[in-house]
N, C-alpha and C positions, 0 to 999 in steps of 0.2 A: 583537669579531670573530665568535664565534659566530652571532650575531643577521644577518651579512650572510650565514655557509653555510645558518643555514634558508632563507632567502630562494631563493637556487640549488638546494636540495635538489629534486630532479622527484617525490619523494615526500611532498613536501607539496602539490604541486598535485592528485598522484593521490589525495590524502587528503579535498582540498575536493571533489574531483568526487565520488565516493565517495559523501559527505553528502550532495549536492547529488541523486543519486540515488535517494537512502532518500527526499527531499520529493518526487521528481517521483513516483514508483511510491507513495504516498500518496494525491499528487489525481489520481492516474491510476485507483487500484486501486476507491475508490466508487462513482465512475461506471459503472466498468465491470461492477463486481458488479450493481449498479443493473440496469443494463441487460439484462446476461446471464438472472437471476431473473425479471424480466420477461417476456423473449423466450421463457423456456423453458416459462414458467405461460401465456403464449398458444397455445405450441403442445400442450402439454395441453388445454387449453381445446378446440381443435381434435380431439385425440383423443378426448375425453369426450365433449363436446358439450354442456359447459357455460359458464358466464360467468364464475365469479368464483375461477378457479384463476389466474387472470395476476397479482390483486392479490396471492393468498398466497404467490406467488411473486418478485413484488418487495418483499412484506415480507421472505422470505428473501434476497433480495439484498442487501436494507439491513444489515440483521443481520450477513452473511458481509462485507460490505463495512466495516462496523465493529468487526466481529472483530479483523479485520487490522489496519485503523487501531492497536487498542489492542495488538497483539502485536507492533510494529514500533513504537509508541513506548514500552510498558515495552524493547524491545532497548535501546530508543535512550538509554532512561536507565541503563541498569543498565551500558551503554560509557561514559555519562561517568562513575558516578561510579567505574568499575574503570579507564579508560582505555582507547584503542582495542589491541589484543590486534597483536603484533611481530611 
């Protein structure tokens, strides 16, 4: 019996979405840094009046973009193996 109240429970659905959200804001969150570093080392570029501030800038985007990656999957481990928090 148990096994059929999880099922009913709305706080297991709200549990998968949840997770479901930590992966989308993951392959959201790269690209985006990606891009931002980018865009913002062109417009330097633009103020200086030089060429090659847009690459050091989407190196910092990779970077910030992978930052994150790894601070949102040690979260993500260190919830299973404590369990997700009541």
């Amino acid at each position: 019996m148990p096994e059929e109240k999880a099922k009913d429970d709305p706080q297991t659905g709200k549990k998968s979405w949840v997770e479901a959200e930590k992966y989308i804001q993951l392959g959201a969150t790269l690209p985006a840094a990606t891009v931002i570093g980018w865009f913002l080392g062109s417009l330097m570029d633009k103020w200086l009046g030089t060429h090659w501030v847009k690459i050091a800038g989407l190196f910092v985007g990779i970077a910030a973009g992978f930052v994150q990656l790894v601070r949102v999957a040690i979260a993500s481990s260190k919830e299973q193996e404590q369990g997700p928090p009541e």
